[in-house]
C-alpha positions as CSV (number, residue, x, y, z in Angstrom):
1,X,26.4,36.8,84.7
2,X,24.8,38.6,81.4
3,X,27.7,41.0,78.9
4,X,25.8,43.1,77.1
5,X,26.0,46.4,75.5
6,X,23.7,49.6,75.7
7,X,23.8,52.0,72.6
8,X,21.1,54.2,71.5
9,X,20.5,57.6,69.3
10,X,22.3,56.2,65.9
11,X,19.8,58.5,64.3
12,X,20.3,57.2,60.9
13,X,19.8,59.4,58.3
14,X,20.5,62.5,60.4
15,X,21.9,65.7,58.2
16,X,23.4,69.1,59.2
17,X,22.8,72.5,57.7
18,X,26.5,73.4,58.0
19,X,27.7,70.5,56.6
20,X,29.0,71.1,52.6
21,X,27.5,69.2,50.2
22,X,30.8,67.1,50.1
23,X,30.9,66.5,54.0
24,X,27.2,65.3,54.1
25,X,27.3,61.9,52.9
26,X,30.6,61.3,55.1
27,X,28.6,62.7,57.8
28,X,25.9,60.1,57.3
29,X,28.1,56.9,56.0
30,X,30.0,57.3,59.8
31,X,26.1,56.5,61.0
32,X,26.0,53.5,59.6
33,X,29.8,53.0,59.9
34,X,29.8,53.2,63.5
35,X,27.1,50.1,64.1
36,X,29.4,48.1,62.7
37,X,32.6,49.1,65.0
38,X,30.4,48.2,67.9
39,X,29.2,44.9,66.8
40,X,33.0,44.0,66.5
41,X,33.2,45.8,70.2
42,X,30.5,43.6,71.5
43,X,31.9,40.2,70.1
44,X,35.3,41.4,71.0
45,X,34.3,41.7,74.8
46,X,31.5,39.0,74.6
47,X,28.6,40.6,74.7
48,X,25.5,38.3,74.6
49,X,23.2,40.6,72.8
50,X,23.3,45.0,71.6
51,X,20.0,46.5,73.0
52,X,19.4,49.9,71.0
53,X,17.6,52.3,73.6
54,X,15.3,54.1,70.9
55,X,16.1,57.0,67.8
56,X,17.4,54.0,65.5
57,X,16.3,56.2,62.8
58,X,16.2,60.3,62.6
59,X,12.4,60.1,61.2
60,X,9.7,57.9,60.0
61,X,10.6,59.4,56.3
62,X,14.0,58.1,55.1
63,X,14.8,57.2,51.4
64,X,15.3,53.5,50.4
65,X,18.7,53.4,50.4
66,X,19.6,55.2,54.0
67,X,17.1,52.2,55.2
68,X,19.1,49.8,53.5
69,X,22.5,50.8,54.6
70,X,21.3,50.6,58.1
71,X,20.2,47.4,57.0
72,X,23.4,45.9,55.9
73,X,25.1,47.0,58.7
74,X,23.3,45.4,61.2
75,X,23.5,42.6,59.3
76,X,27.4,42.4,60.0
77,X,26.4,42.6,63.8
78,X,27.6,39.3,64.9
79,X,25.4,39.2,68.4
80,X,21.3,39.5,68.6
81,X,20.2,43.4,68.3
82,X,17.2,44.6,70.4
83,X,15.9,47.9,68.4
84,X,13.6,50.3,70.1
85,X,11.5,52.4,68.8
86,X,11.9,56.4,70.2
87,X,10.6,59.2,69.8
88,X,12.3,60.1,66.4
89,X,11.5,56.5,64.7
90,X,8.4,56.4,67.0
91,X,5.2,53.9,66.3
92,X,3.0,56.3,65.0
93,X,1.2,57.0,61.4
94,X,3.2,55.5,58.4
95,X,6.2,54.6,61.1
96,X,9.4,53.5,59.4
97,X,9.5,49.8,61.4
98,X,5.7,48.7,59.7
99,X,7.5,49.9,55.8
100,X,7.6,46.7,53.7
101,X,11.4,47.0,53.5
102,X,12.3,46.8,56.7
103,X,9.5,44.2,57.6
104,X,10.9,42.0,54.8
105,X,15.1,43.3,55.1
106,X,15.9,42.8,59.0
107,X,17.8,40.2,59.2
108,X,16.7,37.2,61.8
109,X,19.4,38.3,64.9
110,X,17.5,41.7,65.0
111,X,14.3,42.6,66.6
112,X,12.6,45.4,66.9
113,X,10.4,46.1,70.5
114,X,7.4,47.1,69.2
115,X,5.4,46.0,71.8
116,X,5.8,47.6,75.5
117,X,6.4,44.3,78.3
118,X,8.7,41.9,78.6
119,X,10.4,40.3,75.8
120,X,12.9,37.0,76.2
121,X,16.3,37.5,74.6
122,X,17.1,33.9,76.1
123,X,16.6,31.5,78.9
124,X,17.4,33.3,82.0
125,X,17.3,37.4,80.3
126,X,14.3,39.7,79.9
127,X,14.3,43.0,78.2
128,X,11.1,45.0,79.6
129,X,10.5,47.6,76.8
130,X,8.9,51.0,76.5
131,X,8.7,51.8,73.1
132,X,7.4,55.4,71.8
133,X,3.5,54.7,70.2
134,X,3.6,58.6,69.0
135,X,5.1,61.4,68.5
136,X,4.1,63.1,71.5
137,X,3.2,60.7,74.4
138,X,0.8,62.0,77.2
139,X,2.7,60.5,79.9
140,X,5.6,59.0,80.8
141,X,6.4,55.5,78.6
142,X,8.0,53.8,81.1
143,X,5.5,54.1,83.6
144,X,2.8,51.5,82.5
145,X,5.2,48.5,82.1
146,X,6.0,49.5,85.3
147,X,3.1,49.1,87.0
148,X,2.2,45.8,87.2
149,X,5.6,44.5,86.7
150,X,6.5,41.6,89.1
151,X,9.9,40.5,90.5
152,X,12.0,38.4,88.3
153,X,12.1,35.1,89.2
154,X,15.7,33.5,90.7
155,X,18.3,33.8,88.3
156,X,16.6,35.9,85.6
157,X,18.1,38.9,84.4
158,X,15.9,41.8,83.6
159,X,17.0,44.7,81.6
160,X,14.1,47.7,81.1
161,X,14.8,49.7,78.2
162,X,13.4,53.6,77.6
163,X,13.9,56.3,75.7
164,X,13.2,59.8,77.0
165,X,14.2,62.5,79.3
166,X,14.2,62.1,83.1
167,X,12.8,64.1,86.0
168,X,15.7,64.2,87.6
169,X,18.1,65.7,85.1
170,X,15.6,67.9,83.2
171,X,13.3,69.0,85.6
172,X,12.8,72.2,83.7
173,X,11.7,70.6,80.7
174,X,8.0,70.1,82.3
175,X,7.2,67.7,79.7
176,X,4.4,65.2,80.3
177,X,7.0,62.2,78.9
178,X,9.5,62.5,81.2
179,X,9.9,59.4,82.7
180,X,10.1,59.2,86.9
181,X,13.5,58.1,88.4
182,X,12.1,57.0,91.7
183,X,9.7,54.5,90.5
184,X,12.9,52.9,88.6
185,X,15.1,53.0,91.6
186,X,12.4,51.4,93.3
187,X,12.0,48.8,90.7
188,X,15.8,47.8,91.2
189,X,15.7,47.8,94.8
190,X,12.6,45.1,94.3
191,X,14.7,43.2,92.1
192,X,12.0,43.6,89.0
193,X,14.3,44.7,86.8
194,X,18.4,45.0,87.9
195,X,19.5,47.8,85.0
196,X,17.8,50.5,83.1
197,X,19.1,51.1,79.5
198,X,17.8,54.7,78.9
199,X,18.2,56.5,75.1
200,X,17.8,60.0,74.1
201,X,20.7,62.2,76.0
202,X,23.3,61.8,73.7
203,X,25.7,62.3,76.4
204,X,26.9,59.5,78.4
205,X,25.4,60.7,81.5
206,X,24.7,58.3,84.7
207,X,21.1,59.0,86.2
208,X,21.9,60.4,89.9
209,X,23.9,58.3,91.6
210,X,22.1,55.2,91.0
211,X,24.6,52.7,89.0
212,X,22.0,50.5,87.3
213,X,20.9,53.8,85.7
214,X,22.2,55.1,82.4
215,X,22.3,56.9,79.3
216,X,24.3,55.7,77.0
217,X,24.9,58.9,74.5
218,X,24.9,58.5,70.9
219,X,28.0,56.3,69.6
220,X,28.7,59.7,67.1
221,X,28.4,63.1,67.8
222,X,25.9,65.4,66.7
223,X,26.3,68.9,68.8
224,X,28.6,70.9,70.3
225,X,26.6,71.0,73.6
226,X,27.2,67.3,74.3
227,X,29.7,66.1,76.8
228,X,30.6,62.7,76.5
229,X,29.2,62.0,72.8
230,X,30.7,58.8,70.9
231,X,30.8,56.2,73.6
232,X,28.9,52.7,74.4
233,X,28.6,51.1,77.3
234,X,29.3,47.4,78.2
235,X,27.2,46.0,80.9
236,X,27.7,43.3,83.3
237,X,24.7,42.3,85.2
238,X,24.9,39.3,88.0
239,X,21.3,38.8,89.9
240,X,21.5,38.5,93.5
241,X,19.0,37.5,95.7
242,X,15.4,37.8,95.0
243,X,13.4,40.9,95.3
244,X,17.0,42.2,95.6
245,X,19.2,44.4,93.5
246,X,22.0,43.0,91.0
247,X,25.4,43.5,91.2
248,X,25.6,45.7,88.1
249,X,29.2,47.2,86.4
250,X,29.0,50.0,83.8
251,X,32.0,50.4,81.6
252,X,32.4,52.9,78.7
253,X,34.4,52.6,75.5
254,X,34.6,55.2,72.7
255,X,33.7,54.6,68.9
256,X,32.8,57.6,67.6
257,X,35.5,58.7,64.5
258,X,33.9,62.4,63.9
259,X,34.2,65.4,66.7
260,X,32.7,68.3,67.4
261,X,35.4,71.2,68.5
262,X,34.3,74.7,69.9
263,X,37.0,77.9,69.6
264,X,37.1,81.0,70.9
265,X,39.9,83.1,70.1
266,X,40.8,87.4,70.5
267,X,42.4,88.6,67.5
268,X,44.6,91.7,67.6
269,X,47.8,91.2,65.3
270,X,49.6,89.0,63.0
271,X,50.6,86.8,65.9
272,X,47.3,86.4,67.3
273,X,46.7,85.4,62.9
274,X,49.9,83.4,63.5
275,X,49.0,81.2,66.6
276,X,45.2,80.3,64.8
277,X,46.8,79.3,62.0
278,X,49.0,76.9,63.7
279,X,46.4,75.6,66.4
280,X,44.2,74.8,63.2
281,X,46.4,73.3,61.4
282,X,47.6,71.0,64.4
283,X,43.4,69.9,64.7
284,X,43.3,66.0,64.4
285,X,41.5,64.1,61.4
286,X,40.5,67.4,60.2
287,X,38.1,65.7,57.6
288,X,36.1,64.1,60.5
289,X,35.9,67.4,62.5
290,X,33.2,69.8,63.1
291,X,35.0,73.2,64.3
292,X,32.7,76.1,65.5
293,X,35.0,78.8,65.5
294,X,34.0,82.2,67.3
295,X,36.5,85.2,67.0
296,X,36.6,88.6,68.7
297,X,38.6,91.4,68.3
298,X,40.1,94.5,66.2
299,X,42.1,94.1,62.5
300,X,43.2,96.0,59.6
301,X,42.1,95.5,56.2
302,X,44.9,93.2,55.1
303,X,44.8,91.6,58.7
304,X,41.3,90.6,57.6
305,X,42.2,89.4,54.4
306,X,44.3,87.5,55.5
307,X,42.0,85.9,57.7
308,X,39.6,85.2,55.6
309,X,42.3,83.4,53.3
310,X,43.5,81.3,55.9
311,X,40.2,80.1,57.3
312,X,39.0,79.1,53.5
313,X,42.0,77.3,53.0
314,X,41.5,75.3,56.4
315,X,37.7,74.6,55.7
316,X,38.3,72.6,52.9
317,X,40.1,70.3,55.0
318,X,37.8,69.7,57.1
319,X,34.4,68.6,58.2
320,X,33.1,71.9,58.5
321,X,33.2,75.3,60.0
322,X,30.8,77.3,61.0
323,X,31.4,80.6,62.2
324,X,27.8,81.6,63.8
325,X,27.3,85.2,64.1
326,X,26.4,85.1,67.6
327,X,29.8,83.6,68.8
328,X,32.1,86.5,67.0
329,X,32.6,89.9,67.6
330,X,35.4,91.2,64.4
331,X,36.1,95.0,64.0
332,X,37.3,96.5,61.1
333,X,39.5,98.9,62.1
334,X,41.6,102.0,60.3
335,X,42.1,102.5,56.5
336,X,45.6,103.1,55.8
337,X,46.5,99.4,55.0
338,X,44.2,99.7,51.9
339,X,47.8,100.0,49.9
340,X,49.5,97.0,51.3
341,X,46.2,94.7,49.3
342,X,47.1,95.9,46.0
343,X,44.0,95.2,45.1
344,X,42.4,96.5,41.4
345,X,39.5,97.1,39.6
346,X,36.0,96.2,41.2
347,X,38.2,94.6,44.5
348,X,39.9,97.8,45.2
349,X,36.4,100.2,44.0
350,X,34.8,98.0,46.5
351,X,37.9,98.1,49.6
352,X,37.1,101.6,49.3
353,X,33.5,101.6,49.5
354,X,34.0,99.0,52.9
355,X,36.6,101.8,54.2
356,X,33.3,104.6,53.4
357,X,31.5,102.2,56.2
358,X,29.7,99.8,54.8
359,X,28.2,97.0,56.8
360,X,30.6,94.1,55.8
361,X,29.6,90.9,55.0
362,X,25.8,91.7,55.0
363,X,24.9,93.7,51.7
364,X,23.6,92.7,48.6
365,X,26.2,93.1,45.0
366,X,23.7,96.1,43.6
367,X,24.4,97.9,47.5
368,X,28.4,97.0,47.5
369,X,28.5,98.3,43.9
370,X,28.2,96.6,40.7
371,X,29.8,93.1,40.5
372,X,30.8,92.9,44.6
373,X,28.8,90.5,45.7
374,X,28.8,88.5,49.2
375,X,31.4,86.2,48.2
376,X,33.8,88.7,47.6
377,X,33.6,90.7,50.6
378,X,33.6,87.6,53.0
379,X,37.3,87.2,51.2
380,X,38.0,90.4,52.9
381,X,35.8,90.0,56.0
382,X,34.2,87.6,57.9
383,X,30.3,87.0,57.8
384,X,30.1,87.6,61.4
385,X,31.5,91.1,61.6
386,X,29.4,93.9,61.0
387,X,30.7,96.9,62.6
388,X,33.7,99.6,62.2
389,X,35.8,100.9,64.8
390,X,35.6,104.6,65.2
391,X,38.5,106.2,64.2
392,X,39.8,108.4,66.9
């Protein structure tokens, strides 16, 4: 029997618009971070070798010292690492895997498969890689190792490893690399290769129902549309008979450390302010947490004040929020808590210019009046909102 475990997307390097300037390099050290959690998985569980299923890297254009890092944490990897190229860190023009530094840096136990057909990782277990050559591929890459691919011999273990989406899953895609799941389930059931190691969903996602087919996901997050981000997968192949399928188990661990978190809440009072202030405060390892938080509803003035306080004071805390203008729907609504602000000077010229009907949280300082600028009126409103309530 061969242990091994399938990772893929680590997309070193990666950043996020929404992230702060503070958050960033966190965001990037937990890519690095997390390669070594699951080199101490995969000697944990005795694992024979890690086989990366392509987007190592986020691009072909990566300073010095984000190559480096990546570097010295596959160094601590205790097991052989099989790197694929993908179609983010793809062998095209000026690719990062033919840089100096990496050519000269990699340490011995890691190999990168830069060349598509079977590779030995040790007597007795073949990878059969199809790396990405370019940026845009006019077919699917996992076809031509396919082709002429012959049944392993007895006893040899044969694990082929793509990157890419799949007919099956993303039929609507209708791009020309999508790789074909029926010539891989054929493969199996010929016993030319006994497990497919597929990268680039970065949710953990079994192909069909076939259980020798898999995606891995990304071992952090990087969206809130994924559904089983942060995991690996520990493999266990045994060959069977020849020109036969393997017995194959699939078992998943998590190791991610950030999370993504999606809200939607109706706002309408100071309970409704009272319950999201507790249900944030309550989020777990708030500095590792990406909250997209989408409101809806009808406030006062000092309801929205208050809002906007509270939400500052939980987005230093954490990773980030990001409040996207498509997910809320805030109403300003009435004017006669204008009082209970005591606000003064430009504040209070400016609470009454909002309570003339301005569009809040979208004007310029010179078309809020003097010194209001955008800073100030997201203290009493949030970006998002841009309408009033008619009166009745």
């Amino acid at each position: 029997m061969v242990r091994f475990l399938h990772t893929a997307d680590w997309q070193i390097g990666m950043t996020r618009h929404y992230l702060s300037a503070e958050a960033q390099p966190r965001f990037a050290a937990a890519r690095t971070d997390v390669v070594r959690r699951l080199g101490g998985l995969a000697a944990d569980l005795g694992c024979d070798f890690v086989v990366v299923a392509g987007d190592v890297f986020e691009h072909n254009q990566l300073t010095p010292q984000t190559v480096r890092r990546a570097v010295e944490a596959l160094r601590a990897v205790p097991v052989p690492v099989f790197l694929l190229p993908g179609n983010h860190d793809h062998l095209g023009p000026m690719s990062i895997w033919s840089s100096p530094l990496l050519r000269e840096e990699l340490p011995p136990h890691v190999q990168v498969l830069d060349r598509a057909g079977l590779h030995e990782v040790s007597p007795g277990v073949e990878l059969v890689a199809a790396p990405w050559v370019g940026k845009h591929p006019d077919g699917d890459p996992v076809a031509g190792v396919l082709a002429d691919l012959a049944p392993a011999p007895e006893g040899v273990v044969r694990v082929l490893v793509g990157h890419g989406a799949v007919d099956l899953l993303d039929a609507d895609r209708r791009t020309a690399s999508a790789i074909a799941v029926e010539p891989l389930v054929r493969a199996l059931d010929e016993g030319r290769v006994h497990y497919v190691a597929l990268g680039d969903r970065h949710s953990t996602t079994q192909v069909g129902d076939d259980p020798a087919v898999w995606y891995s996901g990304a071992p952090e997050p990087t969206s809130w549309r994924e559904d089983r981000a942060g995991e690996v997968l520990v493999v266990e192949v045994a060959p069977g008979l020849p020109h036969a399928r393997a017995r194959v188990g699939v078992t998943a661990h998590r190791v991610s450390r950030w999370s993504y978190v999606s809200q939607e809440r109706d706002l309408g009072s100071e309970d409704d302010l009272d319950l999201l202030d507790t249900e944030l405060a309550a989020l777990p390892d708030k500095e590792r947490t990406v909250l997209r938080l989408g409101l809806r509803g009808t406030l006062g003035l000092a309801q929205h004040a208050r809002l906007e306080e509270m939400l500052e004071r939980h987005a230093q805390l954490l990773g980030a929020l990001h409040r996207p203008a498509q997910h809320s729907d805030l109403v300003l609504a009435g004017d006669d808590d204008l009082a209970d602000l005591e606000l003064g000077g430009f504040l209070a010229s400016a609470a009454e210019e909002i309570r003339g009907g301005a569009r809040l949280g979208s004007g310029s300082a010179d078309e809020l009046g003097g010194e209001w600028g955008a800073a100030d009126v997201r203290r009493l409103h949030p970006r998002s909102s841009g309408r009033r309530a008619e009166r009745p």
